[in-house]
matplotlib code that plots the C-alpha trace (Angstrom):
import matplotlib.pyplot as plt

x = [30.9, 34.5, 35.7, 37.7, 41.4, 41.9, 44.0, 46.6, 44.7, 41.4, 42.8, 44.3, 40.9, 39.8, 42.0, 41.4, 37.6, 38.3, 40.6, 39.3, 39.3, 39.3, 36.0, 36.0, 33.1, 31.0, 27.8, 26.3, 22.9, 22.0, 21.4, 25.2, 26.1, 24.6, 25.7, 29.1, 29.7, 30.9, 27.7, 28.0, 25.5, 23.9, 20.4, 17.4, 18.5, 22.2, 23.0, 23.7, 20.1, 18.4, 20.9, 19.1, 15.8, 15.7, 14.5, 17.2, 16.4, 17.6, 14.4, 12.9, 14.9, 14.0, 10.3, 10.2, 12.1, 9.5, 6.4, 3.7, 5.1, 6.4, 10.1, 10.7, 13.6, 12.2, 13.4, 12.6, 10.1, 9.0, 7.4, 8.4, 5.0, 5.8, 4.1, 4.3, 5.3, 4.2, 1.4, -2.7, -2.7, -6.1, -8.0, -4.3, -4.9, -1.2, -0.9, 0.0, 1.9, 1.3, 1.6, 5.0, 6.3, 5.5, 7.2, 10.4, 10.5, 10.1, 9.3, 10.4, 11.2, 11.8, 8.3, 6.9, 8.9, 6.9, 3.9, 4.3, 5.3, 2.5, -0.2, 1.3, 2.6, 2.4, -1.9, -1.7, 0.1, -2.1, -5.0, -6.2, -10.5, -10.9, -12.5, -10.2, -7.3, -8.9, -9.9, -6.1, -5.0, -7.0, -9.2, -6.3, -4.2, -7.1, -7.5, -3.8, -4.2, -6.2, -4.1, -0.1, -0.1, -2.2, 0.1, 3.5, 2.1, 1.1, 5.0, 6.5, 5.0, 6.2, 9.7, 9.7, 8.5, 10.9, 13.4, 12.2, 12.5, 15.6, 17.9, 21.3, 19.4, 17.8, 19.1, 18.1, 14.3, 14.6, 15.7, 12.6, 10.3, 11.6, 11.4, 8.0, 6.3, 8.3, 7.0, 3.2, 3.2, 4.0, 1.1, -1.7, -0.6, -1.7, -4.9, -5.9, -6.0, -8.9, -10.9, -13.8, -15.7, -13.8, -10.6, -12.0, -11.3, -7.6, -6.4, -8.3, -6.2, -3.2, -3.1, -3.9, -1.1, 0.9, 0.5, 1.9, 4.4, 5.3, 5.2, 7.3, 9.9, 13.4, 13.2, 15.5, 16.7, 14.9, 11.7, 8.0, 5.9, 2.9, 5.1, 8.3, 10.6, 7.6, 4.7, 1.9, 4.0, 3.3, 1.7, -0.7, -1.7, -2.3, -4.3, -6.2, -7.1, -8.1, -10.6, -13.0, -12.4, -14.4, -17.0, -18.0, -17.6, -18.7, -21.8, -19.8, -16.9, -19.0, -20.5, -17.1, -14.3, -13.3, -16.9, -16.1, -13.5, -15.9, -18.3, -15.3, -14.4, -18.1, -18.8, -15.3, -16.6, -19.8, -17.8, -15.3, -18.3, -19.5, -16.8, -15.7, -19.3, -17.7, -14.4, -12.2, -13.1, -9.6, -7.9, -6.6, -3.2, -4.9, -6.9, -3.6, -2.3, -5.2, -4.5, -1.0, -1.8, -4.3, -2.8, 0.8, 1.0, 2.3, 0.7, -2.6, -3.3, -3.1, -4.3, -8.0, -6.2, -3.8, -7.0, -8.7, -6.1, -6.4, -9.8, -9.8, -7.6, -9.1, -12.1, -9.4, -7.9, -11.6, -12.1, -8.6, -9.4, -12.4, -13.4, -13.4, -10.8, -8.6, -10.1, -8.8, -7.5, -4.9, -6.7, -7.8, -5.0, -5.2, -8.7, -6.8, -4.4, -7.5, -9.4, -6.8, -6.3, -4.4, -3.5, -2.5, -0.2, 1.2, 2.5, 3.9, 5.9, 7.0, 8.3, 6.2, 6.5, 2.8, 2.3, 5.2, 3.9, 0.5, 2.3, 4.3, 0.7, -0.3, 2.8, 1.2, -1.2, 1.3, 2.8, 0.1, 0.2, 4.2, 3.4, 3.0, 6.3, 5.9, 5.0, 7.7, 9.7, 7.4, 6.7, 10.2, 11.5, 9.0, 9.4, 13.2, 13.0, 10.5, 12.3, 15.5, 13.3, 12.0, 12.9, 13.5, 10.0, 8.5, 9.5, 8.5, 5.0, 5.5, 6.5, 3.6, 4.0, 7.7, 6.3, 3.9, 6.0, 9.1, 11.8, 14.5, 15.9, 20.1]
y = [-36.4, -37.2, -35.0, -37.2, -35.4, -34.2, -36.4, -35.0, -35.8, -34.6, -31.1, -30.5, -31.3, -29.0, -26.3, -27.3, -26.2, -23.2, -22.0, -19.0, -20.0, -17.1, -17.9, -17.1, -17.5, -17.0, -17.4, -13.1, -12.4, -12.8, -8.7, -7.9, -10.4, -8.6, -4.9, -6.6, -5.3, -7.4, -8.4, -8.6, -12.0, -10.3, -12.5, -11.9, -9.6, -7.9, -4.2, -3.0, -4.2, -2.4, 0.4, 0.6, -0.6, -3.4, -6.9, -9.3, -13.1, -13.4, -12.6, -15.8, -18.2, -16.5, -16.3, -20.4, -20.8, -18.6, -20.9, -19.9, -18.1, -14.5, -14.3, -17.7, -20.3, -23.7, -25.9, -25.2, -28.2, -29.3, -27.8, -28.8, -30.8, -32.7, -31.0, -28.8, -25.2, -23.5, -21.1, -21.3, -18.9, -19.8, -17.8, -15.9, -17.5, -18.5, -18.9, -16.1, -14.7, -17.0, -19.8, -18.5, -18.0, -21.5, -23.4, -21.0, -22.6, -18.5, -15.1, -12.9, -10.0, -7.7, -8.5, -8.0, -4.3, -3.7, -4.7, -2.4, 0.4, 0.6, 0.5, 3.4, 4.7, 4.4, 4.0, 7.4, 9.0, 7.5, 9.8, 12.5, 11.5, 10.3, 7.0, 6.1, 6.6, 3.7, 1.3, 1.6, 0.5, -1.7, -3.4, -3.4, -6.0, -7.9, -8.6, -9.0, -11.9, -13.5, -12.7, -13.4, -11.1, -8.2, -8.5, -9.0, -5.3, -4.2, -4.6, -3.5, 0.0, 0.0, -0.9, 1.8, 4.5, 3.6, 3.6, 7.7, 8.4, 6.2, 6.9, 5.5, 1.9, 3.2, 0.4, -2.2, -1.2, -0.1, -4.0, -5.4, -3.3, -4.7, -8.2, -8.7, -6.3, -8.8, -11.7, -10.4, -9.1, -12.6, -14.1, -11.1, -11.2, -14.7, -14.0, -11.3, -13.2, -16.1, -12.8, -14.2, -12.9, -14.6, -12.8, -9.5, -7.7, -9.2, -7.8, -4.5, -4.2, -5.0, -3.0, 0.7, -0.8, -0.8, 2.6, 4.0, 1.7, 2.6, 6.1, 5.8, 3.9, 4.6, 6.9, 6.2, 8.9, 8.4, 6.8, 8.8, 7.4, 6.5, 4.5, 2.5, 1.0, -1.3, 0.4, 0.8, 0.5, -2.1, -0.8, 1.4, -1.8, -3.2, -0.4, -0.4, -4.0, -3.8, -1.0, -2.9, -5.9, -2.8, -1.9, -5.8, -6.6, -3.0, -4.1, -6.8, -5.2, -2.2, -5.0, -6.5, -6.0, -2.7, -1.1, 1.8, 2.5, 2.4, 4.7, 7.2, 6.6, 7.5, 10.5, 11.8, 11.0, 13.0, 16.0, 15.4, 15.1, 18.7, 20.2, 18.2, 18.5, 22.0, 23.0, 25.3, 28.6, 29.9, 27.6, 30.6, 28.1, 25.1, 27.5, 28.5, 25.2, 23.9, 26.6, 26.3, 22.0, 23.0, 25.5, 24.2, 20.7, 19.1, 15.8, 16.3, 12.3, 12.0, 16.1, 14.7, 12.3, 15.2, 17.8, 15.0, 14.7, 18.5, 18.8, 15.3, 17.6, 20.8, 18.4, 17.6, 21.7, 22.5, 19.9, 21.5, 25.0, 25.0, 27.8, 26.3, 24.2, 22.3, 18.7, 16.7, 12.7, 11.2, 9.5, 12.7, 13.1, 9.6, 10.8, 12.3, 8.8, 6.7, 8.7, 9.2, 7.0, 4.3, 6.2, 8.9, 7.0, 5.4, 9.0, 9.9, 6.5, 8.0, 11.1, 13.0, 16.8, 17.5, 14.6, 15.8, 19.2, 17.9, 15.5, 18.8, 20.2, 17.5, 17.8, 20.2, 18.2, 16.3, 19.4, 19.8, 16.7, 16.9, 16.8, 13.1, 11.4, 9.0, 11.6, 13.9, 15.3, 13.3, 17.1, 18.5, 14.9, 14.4, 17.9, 18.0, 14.8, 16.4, 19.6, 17.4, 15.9, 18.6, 20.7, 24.7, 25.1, 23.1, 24.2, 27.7, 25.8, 24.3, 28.0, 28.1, 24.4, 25.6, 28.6, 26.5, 23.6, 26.0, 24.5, 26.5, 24.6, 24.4]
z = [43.3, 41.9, 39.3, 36.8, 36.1, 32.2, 30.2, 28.1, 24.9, 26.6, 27.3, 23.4, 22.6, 24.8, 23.4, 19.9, 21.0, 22.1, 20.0, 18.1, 14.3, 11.8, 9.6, 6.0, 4.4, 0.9, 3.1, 3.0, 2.1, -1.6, -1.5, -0.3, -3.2, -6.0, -4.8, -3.9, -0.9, 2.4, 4.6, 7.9, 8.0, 11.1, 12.0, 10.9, 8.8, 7.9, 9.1, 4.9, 4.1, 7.4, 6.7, 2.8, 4.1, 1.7, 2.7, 4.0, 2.5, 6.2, 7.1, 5.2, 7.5, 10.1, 9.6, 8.6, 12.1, 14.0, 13.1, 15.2, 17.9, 17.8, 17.9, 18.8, 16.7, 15.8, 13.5, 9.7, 9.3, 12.4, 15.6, 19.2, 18.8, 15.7, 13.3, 10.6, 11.7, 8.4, 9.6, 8.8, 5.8, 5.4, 8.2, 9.6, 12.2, 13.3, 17.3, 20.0, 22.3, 24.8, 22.8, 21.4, 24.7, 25.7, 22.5, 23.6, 27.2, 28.3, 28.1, 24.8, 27.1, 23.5, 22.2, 25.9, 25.9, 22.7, 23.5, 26.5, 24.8, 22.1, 24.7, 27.2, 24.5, 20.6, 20.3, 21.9, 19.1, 16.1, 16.5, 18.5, 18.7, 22.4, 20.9, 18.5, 20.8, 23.3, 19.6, 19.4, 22.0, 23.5, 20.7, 18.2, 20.6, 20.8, 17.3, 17.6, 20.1, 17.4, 14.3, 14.9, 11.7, 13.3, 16.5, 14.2, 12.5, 16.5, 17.4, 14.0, 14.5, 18.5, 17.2, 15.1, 17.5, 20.3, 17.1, 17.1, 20.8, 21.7, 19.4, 21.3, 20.0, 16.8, 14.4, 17.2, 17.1, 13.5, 12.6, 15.1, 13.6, 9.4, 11.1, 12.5, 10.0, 7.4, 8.7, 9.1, 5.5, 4.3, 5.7, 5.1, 1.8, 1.6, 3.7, 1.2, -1.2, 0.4, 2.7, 4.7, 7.5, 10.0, 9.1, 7.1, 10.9, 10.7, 7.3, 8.5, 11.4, 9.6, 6.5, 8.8, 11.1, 7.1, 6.7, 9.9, 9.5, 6.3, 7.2, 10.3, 8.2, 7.3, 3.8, 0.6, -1.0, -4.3, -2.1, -3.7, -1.6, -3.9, -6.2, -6.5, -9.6, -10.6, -10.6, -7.3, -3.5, -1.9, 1.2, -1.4, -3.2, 0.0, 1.5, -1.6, -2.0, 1.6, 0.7, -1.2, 1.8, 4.0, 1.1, 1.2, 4.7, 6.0, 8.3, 9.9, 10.6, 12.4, 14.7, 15.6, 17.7, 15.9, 15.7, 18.1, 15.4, 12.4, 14.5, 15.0, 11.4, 10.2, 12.2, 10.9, 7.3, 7.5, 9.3, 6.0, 3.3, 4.6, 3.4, 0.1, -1.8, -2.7, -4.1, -2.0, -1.4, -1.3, -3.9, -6.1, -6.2, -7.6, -9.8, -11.3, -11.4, -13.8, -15.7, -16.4, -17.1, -19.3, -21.4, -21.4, -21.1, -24.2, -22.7, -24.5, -24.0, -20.4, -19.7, -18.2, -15.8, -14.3, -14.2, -12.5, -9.6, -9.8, -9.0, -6.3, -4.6, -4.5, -2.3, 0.1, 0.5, 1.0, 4.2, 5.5, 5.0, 6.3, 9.2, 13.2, 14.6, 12.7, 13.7, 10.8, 11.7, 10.3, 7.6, 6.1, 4.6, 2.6, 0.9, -2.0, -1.8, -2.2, -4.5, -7.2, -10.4, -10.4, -14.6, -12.2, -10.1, -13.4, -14.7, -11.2, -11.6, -15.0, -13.4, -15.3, -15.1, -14.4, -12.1, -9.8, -10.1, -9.1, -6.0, -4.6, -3.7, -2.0, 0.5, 1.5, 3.5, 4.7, 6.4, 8.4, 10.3, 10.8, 14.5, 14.4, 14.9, 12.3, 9.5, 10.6, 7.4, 5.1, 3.4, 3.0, 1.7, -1.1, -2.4, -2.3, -4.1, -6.6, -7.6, -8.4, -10.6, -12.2, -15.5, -14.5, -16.4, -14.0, -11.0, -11.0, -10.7, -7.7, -6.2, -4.0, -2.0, -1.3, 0.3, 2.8, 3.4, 4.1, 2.3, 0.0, -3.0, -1.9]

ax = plt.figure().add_subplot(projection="3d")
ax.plot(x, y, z, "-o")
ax.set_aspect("equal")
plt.show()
């Protein structure tokens, strides 16, 4: 074959081409915009809003151009195939792994390293009960092979713990993880909404795959956990909502894919329910805490709601104190989470001084399951961020969860 020798007008064009243009643009994310700062228009999402954890409108080009596949670029409208490649909100039923790796024309060798890592690795580290450690991680991804949602939440939480244990690539995983759990969310929102027996196992899946996520997440300074600037987190209103999706669909679920989990999840509740039909024993703290909300709080309209939370709690120190082996799962610790009022989480939004007082006893729960990676600090965070929040009053009440947790006001 003859090669055909460059004109002179053929190689300036040429040049032109490859000449290195300097690009000035008005074209950063609508988040760098309002704060004014320069964005570094990094896809799927910019390094200022994974630095902030804040969600990059990045993400919502991104997660049109994924369509059905996981991690895949298509174009905005149409698939490969000629059709649509919105997903099937309907059921959450929106393709695979498989089927994303064949629209790409090959292998998504980050999604695959994910994948890999949360079954060697990541189920492991969720709970300590033999069954549930094998519900994890092997019925989990097979509800995730049915759900691209369930599977998006499987490799959000994977990102996120090789984000913990490889830190020379910690913004790398860290901006994985915001991506596929971002593009999951989108669609169980919109599943939760139309819940049928077909996908009750799906949204399941997801929202518990939510809380660890949200758990192992990057924290803002100011972040409370339970709340945030407009009332309920999201992940809580999520978990929530999906709580009465496993009151109405309890008998099914239990016969599914995830009924070894539900087994697990019942004995646990029985061993918990042994405990918590007393108060504490040994609760002299919370004693003195009701005490000091009922005879000081100037908050005589909402005093019922914060010696409600008291006594919900007490329940919970009684299952954690109680005489054996420690044997408590990492859903536990959420009893108090679900069984407290959403008035209750209202007032903690409000910063008020009794709810924050209330909230620091509660870390200390969360100090006993700091050996999970993706709770670690949890405790120290929240009740650094409460005394700053507190009046000098107010925190000589919280005395005692400084004490367990270990932490000394600077």
């Amino acid at each position: 074959m003859e090669i055909e020798p460059t004109t002179p007008n053929q190689s300036s064009i040429m040049k032109a081409s490859a000449r290195k243009t300097h690009r000035k643009t008005r074209t950063g994310c609508r988040t760098c915009k309002q704060r004014k700062i320069k964005c570094d228009e990094q896809r799927p999402a910019c390094h200022n809003c994974i630095k902030h954890s804040v969600q990059c409108d990045f993400l919502v080009s991104h997660v049109i151009g994924s369509g059905n596949g996981l991690s895949h670029t298509v174009s905005p409208h149409t698939s490969p195939h000629g059709s649509s490649s919105t997903p099937n909100f309907e059921n959450g039923r929106a393709g695979s792994v498989v089927a994303g790796s064949l629209i790409s024309g090959g292998l998504n060798l980050t999604d695959l390293e994910l994948l890999h890592n949360y079954v060697t690795s990541t189920a492991f580290t969720i709970h300590t009960d033999p069954a549930m450690k094998i519900a994890w991680r092997v019925n989990v991804p097979q509800v995730g092979f049915q759900y691209d949602f369930v599977m998006r939440g499987i490799l959000a939480i994977s990102a996120l713990h090789m984000a913990h244990y490889k830190p020379d690539r910690r913004e790398f995983y860290i901006q994985q993880g915001m991506v596929q759990h971002q593009t999951g969310l989108r669609v169980a929102t919109e599943v939760l909404a139309n819940v049928t027996e077909e996908n009750c196992t799906g949204v399941y899946a997801f929202s518990a795959l939510t809380i660890f996520f949200t758990m192992a997440s990057p924290r803002k300074p100011g972040d409370l956990l339970l709340v945030g600037d407009n009332g309920m987190a999201d992940w809580l209103f999520l978990v929530k909502g999906t709580s009465f999706i496993v009151n109405s669909y309890e008998d099914f679920l239990c016969q599914g894919i995830l009924g070894p989990m539900f087994q697990a999840g019942r004995r646990q509740n029985q061993v918990r329910h042994q405990y918590t039909s007393e108060q504490s024993t040994n609760d002299d703290p919370l004693v003195e805490l009701s005490g000091l909300v009922a005879q000081n709080s100037l908050d005589l309209t909402n005093k019922h709601i914060y010696l409600t939370a008291i006594n919900t709690l007490r329940r919970s120190f009684a299952f954690y104190e109680r005489p054996g082996p420690p044997g408590y799962e990492t859903a536990d610790m959420f009893t108090w989470i679900f069984e407290v009022t959403e008035e209750f989480l209202q007032l903690l939004r409000q910063h008020t001084m009794e709810s924050l007082t209330i909230f620091a006893y509660f870390c200390v729960i969360l100090k006993r399951l700091d050996s999970y990676w993706w709770m670690q600090g949890w405790s120290t965070h929240l009740v650094s961020r409460i005394w700053n929040l507190l009046d000098e009053e107010h925190r000589l009440w919280i005395r005692w969860p400084l004490e367990e947790i270990g932490w000394i006001p600077c």
